[in-house]
N, C-alpha and C positions, 0 to 999 in steps of 0.2 A: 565395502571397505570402510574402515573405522579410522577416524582421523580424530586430532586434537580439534578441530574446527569443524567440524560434521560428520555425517555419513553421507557417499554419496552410492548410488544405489544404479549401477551400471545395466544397461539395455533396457531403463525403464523411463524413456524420452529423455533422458540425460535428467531427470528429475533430483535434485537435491534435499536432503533434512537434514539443516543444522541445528548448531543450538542454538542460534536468535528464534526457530520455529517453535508457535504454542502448539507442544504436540502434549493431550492429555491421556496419554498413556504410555505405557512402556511397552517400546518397542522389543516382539516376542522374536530369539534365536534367528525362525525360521520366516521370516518378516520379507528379506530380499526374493528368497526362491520362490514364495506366494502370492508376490505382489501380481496384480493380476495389470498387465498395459494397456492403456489407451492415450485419446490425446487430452488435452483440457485445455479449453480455451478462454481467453481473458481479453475482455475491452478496458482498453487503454485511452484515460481520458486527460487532457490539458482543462486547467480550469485557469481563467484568467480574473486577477480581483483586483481591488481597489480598497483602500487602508488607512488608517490616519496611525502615525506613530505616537508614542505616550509624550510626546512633545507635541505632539498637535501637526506635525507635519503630512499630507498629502503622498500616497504612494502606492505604483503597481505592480505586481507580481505576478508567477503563477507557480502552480504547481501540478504533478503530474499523480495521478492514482489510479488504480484496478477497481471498476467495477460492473454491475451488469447493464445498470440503463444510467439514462440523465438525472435525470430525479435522483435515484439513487447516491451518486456520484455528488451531487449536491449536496444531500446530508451529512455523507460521506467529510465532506470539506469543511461543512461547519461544525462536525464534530471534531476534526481535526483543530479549529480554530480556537473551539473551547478547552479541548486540551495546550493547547498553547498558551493561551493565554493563563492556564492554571500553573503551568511548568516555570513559565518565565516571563514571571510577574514585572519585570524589572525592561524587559521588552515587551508587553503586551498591547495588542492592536485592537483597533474599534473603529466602530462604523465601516464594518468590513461588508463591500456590494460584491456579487458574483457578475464580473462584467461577460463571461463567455463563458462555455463548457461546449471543448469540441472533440467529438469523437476520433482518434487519430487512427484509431485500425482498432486489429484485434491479435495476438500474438497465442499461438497455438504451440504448447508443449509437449 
């Protein structure tokens, strides 16, 4: 089914593509009837940090992301950090420590 807001693509784990998805290619006619199902599984991780604000102020947060291990997940966050800090220059954070990264499950589609 074709929506102003996505596709969503019924009996296939209730899986959605919308248009916020990098999909690089264009989805062929018969795309629904050949998708082939299974499950896909994803670890969900809590990252918890520490931050000084562009005032110099002291502060902790966290944030939650999809990925496969720890490590991972870590780069994962400081990648995010550095794009943050390139977006919103006007908020951007420093001397950012990763105080914890804890594995909260795994969520299976």
């Amino acid at each position: 089914m074709l929506g102003s807001y996505g596709v969503y693509i019924q009996g296939v784990n209730d899986m959605n593509i919308n248009k916020f998805d990098d999909i690089d290619f264009e989805l062929p006619k018969d795309f629904y009837m050949k998708f082939i199902e299974h499950d896909s599984k994803f670890k969900v991780y809590k990252i918890r940090y520490a931050y000084k604000t562009i005032r110099n102020n002291p502060r902790e947060n966290y944030k939650y992301l999809i990925s496969d291990d720890e490590i991972d997940a870590k780069f994962k966050f400081l990648e995010f950090v550095e794009w943050f800090n390139g977006k919103y220059k006007h908020r951007s954070i420093s001397n950012v420590k990763i105080l914890d990264v804890e594995l909260l499950g795994t969520v299976t589609k």
